[in-house]
C-alpha positions in Angstrom: -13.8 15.2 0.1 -11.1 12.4 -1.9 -12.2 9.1 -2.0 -9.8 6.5 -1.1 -9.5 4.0 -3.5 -8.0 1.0 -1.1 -5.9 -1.8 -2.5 -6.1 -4.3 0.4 -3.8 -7.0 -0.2 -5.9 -10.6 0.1 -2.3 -12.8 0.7 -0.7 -10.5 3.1 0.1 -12.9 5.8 -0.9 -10.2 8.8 -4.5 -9.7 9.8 -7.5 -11.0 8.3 -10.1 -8.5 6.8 -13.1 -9.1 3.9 -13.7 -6.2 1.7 -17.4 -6.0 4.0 -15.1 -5.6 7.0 -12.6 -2.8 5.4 -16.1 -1.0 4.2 -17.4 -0.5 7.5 -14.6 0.7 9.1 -13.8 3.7 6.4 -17.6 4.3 6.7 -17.5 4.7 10.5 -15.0 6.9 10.3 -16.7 9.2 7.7 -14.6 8.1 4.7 -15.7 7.8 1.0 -14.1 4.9 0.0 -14.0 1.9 -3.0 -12.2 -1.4 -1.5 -10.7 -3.7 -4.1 -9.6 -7.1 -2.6 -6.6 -8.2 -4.8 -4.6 -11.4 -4.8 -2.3 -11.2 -8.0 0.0 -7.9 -8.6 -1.7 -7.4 -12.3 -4.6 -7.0 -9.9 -3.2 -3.4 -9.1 -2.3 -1.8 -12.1 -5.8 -2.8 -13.8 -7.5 -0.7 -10.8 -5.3 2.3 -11.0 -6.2 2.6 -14.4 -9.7 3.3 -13.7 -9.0 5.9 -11.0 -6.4 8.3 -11.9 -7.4 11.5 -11.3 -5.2 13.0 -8.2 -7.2 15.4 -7.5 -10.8 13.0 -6.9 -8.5 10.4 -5.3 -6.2 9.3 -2.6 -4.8 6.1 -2.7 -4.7 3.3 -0.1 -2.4 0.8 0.6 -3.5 -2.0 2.8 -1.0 -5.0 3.4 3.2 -5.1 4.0 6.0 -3.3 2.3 5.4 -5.3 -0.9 1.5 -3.9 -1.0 2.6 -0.4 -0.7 5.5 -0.7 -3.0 3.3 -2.6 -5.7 0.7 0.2 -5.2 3.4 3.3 -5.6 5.0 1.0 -8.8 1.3 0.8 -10.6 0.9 4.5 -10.0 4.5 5.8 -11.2 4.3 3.3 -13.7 0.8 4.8 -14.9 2.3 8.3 -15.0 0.5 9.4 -11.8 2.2 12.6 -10.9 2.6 13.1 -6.5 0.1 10.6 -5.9 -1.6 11.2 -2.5 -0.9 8.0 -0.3 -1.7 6.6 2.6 -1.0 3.1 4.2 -2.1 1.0 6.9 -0.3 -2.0 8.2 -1.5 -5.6 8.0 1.3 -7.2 6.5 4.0 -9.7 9.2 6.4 -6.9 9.1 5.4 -3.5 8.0 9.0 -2.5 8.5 8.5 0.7 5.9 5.7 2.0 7.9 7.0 1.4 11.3 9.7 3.7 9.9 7.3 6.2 10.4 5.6 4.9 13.8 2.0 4.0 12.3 -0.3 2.5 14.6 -0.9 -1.1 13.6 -4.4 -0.7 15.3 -6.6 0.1 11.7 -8.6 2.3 13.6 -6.0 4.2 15.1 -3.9 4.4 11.5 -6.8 6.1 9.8 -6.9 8.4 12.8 -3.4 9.5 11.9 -3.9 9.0 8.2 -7.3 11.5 8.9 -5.5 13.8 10.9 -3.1 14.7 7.7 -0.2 13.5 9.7 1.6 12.7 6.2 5.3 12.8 5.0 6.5 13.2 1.7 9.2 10.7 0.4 11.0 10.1 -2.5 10.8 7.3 -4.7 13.4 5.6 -7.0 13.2 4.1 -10.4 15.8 0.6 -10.9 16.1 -0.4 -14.6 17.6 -3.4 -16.2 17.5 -4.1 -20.1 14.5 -6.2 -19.8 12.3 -4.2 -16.7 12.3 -1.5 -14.5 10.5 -0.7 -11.3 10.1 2.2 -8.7 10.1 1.4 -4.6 10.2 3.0 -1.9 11.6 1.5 1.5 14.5 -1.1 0.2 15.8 -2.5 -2.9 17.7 -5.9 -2.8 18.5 -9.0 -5.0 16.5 -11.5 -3.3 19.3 -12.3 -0.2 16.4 -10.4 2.1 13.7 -12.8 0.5 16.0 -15.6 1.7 17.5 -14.2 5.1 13.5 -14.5 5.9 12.5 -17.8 4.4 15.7 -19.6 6.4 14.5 -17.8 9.8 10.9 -19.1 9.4 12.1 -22.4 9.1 14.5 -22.3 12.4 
């Protein structure tokens, strides 16, 4: 059996979970599992470095669309070949995973996630003279960012 190494996103502003909390529920569902709480995006990369074997390892996103994408970004960018991942929703939106009707219920998502009710999907690289990054889901220049900040405040 993989072990799930989970990258649960501290600053996600959906639900509320401590690293004690995410342990017991992989454990009550029978799942090996290392929970990293992270707070900065540096926090990511430094964790997939210790864990990069694909074939010990599936990988575990925890948070919104910007969790999953940071986590798919550290592992491309780390020359992970077809990582294995899964993702559970606990960002505000989630809209990348609702894509795919995931239950926003953790216990139900790992159901699904357990199940092997997967879906491969590309990825694509964007690269400017001075960075580049993969994603998944959506790629804009910030007018998203803004669309949001400006319907908060209304």
């Amino acid at each position: 059996m993989k072990t799930y190494i989970v990258i649960y996103n501290k600053n996600s502003r959906g639900k509320n979970y401590t690293q004690k909390d995410l342990e017991k529920i992989f454990s009550s569902h029978d799942l090996k599992s290392k929970i990293f709480v992270t707070t900065d995006i540096k926090d990511v990369d430094k964790i997939i470095l210790d864990f990069k074997n694909t074939k010990e390892y599936i990988y575990c996103a925890i948070g919104g669309d910007g969790t999953l994408n940071s986590l798919i970004n550290a592992l491309l960018m780390n020359n992970i070949i077809n990582p294995e991942v899964a993702c559970i929703a606990s960002g505000s939106g989630s809209d990348f995973l609702r894509t795919f009707a995931m239950p926003s219920d953790i216990h139900q998502a790992i159901l699904r996630i357990k199940n092997n009710q997967n879906y491969s999907i590309d990825t694509s690289l964007i690269e400017s003279k001075l960075n580049s990054r993969y994603f998944i889901n959506v790629l804009n220049y910030g007018f998203l960012a803004e669309t949001v900040n400006l319907s908060e405040k209304l």
